[in-house]
C-alpha positions as CSV (number, residue, x, y, z in Angstrom):
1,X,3.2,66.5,83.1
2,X,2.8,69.0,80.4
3,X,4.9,71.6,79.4
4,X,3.9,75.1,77.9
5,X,5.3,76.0,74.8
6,X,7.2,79.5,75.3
7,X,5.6,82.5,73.6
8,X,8.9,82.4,71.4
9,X,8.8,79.1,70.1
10,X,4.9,79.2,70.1
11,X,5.3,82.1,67.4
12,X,8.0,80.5,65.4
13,X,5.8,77.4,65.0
14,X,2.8,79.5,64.1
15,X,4.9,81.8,62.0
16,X,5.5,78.2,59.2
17,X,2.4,76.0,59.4
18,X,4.1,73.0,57.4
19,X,0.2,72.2,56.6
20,X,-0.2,75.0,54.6
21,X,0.2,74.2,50.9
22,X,3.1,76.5,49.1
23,X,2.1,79.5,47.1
24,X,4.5,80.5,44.8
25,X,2.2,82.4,42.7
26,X,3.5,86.1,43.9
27,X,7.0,85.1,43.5
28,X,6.6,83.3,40.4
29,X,4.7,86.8,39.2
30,X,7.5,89.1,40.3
31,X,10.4,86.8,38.3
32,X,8.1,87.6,35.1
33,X,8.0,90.9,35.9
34,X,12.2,91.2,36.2
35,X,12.2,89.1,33.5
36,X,10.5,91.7,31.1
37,X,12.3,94.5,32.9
38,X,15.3,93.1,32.0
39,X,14.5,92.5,28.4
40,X,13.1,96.2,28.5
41,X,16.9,97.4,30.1
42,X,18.6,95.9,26.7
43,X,16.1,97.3,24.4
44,X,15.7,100.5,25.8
45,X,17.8,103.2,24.4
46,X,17.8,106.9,24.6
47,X,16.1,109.0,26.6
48,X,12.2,109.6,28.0
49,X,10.6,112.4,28.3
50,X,8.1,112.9,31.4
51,X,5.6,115.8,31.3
52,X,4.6,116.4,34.9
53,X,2.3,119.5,34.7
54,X,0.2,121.5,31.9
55,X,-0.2,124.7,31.1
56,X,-2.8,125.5,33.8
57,X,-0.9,124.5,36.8
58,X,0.4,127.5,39.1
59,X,3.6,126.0,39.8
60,X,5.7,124.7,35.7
61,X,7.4,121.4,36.5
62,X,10.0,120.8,33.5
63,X,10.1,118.2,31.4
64,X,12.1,115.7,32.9
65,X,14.8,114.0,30.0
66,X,15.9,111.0,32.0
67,X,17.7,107.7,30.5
68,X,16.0,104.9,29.8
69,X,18.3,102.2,30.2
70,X,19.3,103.6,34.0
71,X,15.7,104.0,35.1
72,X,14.8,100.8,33.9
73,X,18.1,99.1,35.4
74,X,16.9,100.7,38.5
75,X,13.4,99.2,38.4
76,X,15.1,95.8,37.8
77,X,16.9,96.1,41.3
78,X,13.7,96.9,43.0
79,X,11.7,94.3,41.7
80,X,14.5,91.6,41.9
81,X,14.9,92.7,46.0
82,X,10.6,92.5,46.2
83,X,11.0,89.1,44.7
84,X,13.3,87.8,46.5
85,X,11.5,88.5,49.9
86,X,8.3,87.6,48.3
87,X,10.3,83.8,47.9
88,X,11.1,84.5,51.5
89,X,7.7,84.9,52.5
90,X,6.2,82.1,50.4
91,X,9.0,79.6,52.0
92,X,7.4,80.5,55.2
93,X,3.9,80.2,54.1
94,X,3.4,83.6,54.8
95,X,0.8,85.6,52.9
96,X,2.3,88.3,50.5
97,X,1.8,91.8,52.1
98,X,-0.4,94.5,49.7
99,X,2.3,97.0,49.5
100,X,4.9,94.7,48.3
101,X,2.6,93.7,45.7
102,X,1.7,97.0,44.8
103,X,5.5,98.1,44.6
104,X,6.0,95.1,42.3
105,X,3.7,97.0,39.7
106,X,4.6,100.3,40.3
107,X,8.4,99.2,39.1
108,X,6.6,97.4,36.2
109,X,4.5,100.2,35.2
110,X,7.9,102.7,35.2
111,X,9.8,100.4,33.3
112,X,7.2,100.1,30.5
113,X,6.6,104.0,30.4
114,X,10.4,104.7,30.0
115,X,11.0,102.3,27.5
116,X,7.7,102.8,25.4
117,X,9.1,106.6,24.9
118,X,12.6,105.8,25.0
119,X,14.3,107.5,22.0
120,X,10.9,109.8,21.0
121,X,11.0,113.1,20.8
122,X,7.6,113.5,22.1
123,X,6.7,113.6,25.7
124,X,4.6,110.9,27.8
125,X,1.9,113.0,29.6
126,X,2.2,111.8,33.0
127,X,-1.1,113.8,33.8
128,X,-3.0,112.9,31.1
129,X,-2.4,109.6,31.8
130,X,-3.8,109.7,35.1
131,X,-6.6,112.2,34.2
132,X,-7.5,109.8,31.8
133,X,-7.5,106.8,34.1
134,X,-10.2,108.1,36.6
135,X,-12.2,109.2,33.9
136,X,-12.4,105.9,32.4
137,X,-12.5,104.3,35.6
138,X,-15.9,106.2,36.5
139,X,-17.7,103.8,34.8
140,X,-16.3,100.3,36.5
141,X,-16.9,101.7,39.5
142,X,-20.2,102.8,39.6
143,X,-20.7,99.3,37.5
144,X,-18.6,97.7,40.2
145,X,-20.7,99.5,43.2
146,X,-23.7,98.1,41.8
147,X,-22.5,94.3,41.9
148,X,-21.6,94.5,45.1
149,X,-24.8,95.9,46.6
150,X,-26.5,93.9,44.7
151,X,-24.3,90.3,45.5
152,X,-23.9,91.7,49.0
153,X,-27.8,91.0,49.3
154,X,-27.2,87.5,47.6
155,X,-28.7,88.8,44.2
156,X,-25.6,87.8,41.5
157,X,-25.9,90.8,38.9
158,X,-24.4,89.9,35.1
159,X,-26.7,93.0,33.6
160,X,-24.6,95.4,34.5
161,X,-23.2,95.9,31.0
162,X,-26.9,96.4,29.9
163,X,-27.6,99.1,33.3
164,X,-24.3,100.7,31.9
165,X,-25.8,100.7,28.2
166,X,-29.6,101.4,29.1
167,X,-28.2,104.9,31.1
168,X,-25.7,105.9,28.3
169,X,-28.5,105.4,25.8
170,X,-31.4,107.4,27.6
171,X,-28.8,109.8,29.0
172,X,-28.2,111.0,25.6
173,X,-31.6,111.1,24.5
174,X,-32.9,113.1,27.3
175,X,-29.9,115.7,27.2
176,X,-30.6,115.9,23.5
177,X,-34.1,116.5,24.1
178,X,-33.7,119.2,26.6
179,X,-30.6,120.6,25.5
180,X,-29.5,120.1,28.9
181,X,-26.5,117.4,30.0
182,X,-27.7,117.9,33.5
183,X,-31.1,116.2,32.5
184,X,-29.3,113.7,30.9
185,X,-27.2,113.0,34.2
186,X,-31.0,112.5,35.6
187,X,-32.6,110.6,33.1
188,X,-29.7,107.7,33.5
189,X,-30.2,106.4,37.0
190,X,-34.3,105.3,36.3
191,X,-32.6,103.1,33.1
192,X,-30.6,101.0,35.1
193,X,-33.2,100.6,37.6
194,X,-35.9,99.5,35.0
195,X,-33.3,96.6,34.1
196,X,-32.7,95.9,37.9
197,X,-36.4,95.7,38.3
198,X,-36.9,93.0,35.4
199,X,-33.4,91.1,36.8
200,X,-35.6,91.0,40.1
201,X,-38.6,90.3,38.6
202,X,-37.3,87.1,36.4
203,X,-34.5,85.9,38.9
204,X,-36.2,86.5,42.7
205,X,-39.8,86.6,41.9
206,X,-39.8,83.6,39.1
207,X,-36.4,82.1,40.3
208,X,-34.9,81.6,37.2
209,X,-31.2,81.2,37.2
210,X,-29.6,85.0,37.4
211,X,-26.5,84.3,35.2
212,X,-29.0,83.5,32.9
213,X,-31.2,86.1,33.3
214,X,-28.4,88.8,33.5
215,X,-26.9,87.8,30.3
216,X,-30.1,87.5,28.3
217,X,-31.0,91.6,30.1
218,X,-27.6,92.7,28.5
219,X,-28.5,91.0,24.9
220,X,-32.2,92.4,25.2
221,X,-30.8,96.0,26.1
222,X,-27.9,95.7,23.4
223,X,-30.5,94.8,20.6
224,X,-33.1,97.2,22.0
225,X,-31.0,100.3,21.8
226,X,-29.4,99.3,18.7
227,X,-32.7,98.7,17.1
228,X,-33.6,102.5,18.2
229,X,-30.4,104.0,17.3
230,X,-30.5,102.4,13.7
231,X,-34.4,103.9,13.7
232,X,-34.5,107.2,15.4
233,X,-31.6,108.5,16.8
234,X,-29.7,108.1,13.2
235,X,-32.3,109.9,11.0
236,X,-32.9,112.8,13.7
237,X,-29.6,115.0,14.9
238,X,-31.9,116.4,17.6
239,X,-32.3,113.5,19.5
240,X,-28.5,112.2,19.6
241,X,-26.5,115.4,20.0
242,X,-23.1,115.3,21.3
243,X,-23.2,117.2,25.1
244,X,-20.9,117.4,27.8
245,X,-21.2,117.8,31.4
246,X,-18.8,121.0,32.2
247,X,-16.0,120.6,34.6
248,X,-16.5,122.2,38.2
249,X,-12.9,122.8,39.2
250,X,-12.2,123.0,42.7
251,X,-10.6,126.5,43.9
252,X,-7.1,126.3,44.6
253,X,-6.9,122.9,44.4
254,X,-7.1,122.6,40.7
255,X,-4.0,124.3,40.4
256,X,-1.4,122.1,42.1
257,X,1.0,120.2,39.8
258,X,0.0,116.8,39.1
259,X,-2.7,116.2,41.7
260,X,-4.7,119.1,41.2
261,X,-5.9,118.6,37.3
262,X,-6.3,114.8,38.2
263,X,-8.4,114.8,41.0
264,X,-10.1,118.1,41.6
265,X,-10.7,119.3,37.9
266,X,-13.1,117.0,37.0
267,X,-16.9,116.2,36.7
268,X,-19.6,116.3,38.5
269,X,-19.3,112.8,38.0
270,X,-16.1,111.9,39.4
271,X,-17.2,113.6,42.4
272,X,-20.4,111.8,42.7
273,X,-18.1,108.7,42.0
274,X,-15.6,109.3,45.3
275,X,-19.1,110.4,47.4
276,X,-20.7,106.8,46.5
277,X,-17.5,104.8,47.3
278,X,-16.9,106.7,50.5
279,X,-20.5,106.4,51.5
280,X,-21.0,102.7,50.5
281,X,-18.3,102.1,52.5
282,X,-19.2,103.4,55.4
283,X,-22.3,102.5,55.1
284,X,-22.0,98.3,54.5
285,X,-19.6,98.0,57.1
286,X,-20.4,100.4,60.1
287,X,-24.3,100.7,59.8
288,X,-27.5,98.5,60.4
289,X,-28.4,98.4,56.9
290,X,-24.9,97.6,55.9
291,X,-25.3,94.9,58.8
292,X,-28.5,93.6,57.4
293,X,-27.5,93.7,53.6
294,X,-24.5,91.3,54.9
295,X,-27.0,88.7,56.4
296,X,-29.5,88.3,53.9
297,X,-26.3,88.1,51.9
298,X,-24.5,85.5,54.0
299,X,-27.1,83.8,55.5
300,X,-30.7,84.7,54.8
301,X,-32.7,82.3,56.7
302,X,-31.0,83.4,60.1
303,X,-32.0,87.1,58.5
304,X,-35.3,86.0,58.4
305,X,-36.0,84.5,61.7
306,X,-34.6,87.9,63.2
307,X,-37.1,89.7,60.9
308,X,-35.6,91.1,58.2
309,X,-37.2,91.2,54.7
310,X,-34.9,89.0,52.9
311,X,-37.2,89.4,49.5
312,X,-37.4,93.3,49.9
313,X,-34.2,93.9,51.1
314,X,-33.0,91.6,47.9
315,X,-35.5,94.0,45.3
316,X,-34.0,97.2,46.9
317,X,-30.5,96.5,46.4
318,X,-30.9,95.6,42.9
319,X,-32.7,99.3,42.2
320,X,-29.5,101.0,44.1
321,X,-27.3,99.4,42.2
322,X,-29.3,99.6,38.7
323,X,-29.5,103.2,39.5
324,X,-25.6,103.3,40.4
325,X,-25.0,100.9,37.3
326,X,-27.6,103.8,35.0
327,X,-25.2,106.6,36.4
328,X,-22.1,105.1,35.6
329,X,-23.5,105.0,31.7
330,X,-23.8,108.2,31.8
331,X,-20.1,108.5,31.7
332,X,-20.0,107.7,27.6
333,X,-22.7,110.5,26.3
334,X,-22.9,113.3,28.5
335,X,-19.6,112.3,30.8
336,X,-17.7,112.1,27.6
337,X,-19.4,114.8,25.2
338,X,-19.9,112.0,22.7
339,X,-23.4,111.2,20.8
340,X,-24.9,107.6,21.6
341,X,-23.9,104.5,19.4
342,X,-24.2,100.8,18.9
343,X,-22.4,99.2,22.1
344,X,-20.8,102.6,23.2
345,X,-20.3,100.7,26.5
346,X,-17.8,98.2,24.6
347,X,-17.8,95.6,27.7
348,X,-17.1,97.7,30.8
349,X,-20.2,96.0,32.3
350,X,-17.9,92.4,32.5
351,X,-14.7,94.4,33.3
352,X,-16.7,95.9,36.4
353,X,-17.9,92.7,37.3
354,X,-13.9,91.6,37.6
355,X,-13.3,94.9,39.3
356,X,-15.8,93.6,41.8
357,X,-14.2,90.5,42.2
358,X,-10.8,91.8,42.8
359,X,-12.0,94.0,45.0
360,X,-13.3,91.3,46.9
361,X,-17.1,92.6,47.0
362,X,-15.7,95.8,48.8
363,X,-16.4,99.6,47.8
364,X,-12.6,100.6,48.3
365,X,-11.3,97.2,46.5
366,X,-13.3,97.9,43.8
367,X,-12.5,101.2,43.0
368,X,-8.4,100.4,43.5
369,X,-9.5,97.4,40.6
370,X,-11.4,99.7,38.5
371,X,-8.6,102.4,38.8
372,X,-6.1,99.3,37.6
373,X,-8.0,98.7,35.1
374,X,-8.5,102.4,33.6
375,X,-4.9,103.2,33.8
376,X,-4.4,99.7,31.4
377,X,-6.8,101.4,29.3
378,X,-5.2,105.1,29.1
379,X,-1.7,103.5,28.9
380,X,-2.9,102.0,25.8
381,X,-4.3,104.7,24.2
382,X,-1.5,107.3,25.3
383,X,1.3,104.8,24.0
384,X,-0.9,104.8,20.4
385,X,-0.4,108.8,20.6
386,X,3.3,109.3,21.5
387,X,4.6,106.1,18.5
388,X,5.0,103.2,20.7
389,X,6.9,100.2,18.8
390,X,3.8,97.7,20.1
391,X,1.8,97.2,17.4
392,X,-1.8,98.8,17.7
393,X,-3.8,95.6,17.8
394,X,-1.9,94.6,20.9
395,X,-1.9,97.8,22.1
396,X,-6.1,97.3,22.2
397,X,-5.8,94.3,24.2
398,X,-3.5,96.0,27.1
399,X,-7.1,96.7,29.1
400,X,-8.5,93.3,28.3
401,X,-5.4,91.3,28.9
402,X,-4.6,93.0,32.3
403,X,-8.4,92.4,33.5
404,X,-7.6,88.4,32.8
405,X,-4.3,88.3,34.5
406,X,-5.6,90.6,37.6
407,X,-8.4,88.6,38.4
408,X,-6.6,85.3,37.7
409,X,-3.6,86.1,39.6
410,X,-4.2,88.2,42.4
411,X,-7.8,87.2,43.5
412,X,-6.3,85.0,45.7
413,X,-8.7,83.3,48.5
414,X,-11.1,85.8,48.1
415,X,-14.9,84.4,48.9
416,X,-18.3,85.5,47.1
417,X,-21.1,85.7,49.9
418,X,-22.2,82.5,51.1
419,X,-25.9,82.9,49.6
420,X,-25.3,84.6,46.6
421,X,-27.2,83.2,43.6
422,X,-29.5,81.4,46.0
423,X,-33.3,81.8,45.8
424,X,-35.1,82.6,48.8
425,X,-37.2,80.8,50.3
């Protein structure tokens, strides 16, 4: 006779499946993190200065003068109690939840603020800092957005560091030309896609291996724009002018402390940037071309037998996501009001490609990554403003570092689609 398992025992036995190896990685991340806190508690002395609003905000929030050593005491006690259940959960093979995770560097990233400006007299510009972060992060997530249309389709996309290059470069060419930024905006998009279309051309059409391909496109746009700064652009000021996109401030809403001069005094840019990842979104998961990007993606043969243009489908999300990838290099001439120079995109294309990964070839996981990584990157240069005791070469790193300890530690299980990389038919 057999006996059914009650619903209560039947959900502890599911709840620990003893055949489930132990992951002790989030646990073993969170006693870092209170070990550095702690170590940040005995060296942190004085107090730090927060600067929550600037001078164009409606409502003055004052400078906040709180004590290091308190704040980060207190941070230590909330990432010792998110450790300890994290052990919990990992002894129960239980998967760590996204908010404890989250919390875990939100206590880090307080701790390292208040004792970086511990003792200082000047302030750390909370606002800045995150004004600063979604600027920088504009480019990772366009750059981002086009590897996962383009992987999406099963297309793997390494020239995005040459798209993000090739639409800074003719961005500030074109703006300088017209002696109009808004031309410039235009002129990026068809840069990326002309390096899209020769990744499709060499890697679908001839089938050689996209890595390949994609790294050779970001060494043949690298040299190619050098070769034409060091020829034209640096003998005629005309053609390599410093111009800036204005900011469009949003009515009323620019004026609220804190939020207000992060997210709605900005660029037309930035907005364009929260309009393609809501979009995109949308769009790949609640829509028949989302639908159809997923299959060739996933499985490309099945795609095919049902009709779908594997090939064409393939070509057209590499020019969406050159174009999106051109955009997002607009960011360093005419997003940035700086002239064009030799590698002005400094490796963003690699970090979006990790800001992809992370996000696990999802719009809104990629722009959470990219924001990770542009707040690394305006930590570090705020903390080489206000006198922080890390020396400036490690400072530098903070961006770079955080990109290899992101992807390698909290990637988890995530999986690439099934078909990426492979030629068709």
């Amino acid at each position: 006779m057999t006996v059914a398992a009650s619903p209560v025992l039947r959900k502890s036995v599911d709840d620990v499946d003893v055949d489930e190896p132990l992951d002790l990685k989030a646990p073993v991340i969170g006693a870092v993190v209170v070990a550095l806190e702690i170590l940040m508690a005995v060296f942190g002395r004085g107090a730090t200065r927060f600067q929550l609003s600037t001078g164009a905000d409606l409502i003055q929030i004052p400078v906040l003068d709180l004590p290091a050593r308190r704040v980060v005491v207190v941070m230590v006690v909330a990432a010792g109690a998110i450790t300890a259940a994290l052990c919990a959960r990992a002894l129960r093979r239980a998967a760590a939840p996204v908010w404890m995770t989250l919390l875990l560097g939100l206590s880090f990233v307080v701790s390292f603020l208040t004792w970086a400006g511990a003792g200082r007299s000047s302030v750390v510009p909370l606002v800045t800092i995150l004004s600063s972060t979604l600027a920088l992060s504009v480019p990772l997530v366009f750059g981002g957005l086009a590897g996962v249309v383009g992987e999406r389709s099963g297309t793997i996309n390494i020239a995005i560091e040459g798209q993000l290059l090739g639409g800074a470069f003719l961005a500030a060419v074109v703006a300088s030309a017209s002696g109009s930024p808004w031309a410039g905006l235009l002129a990026a998009p068809p840069a990326g896609i002309l390096v899209a279309l020769l990744l499709a051309l060499f890697g679908l059409k001839y089938r050689v291996n996209q890595i390949v391909v994609g790294v050779v496109l970001n060494v043949l746009v690298s040299g190619l724009t050098g070769f034409l700064f060091s020829t034209v652009l640096s003998d005629s000021g005309s053609l390599n002018r410093a111009m800036r996109l204005p900011r469009l401030p949003v009515p009323g809403l620019s004026h609220v402390p804190v939020l207000g001069p992060v997210l709605f005094n900005q660029t037309i840019l930035v907005y364009a940037m929260y309009a393609a990842v809501g979009i995109l979104s949308l769009m790949l998961f609640r829509s028949r071309w989302g639908l159809r990007m997923r299959a060739v993606g996933e499985h490309p043969r099945a795609a095919d037998t049902v009709g779908i243009a594997v090939m064409r489908t393939r070509v057209n999300n590499l020019v969406l996501g050159g174009a999106l990838a051109g955009l997002g290099g607009a960011f360093f001439t005419v997003g940035s009001g700086l002239s064009f120079t030799k590698g002005i995109s400094a490796g963003n294309g690699y970090i979006a490609l990790a800001a992809m990964i992370l996000g696990a070839w999802n719009p809104l996981g990629t722009l959470w990554a990219a924001l990770l990584f542009g707040f690394a990157t305006s930590v570090g240069q705020t903390l080489s403003v206000i006198g922080s005791p890390i020396p400036t070469n490690f400072i530098l790193m903070i961006p770079y570092v955080v990109t290899i300890l992101a992807v390698a530690g909290f990637v988890g299980r995530v999986r690439p689609p099934a078909a990426e990389g492979v030629p068709y038919p």
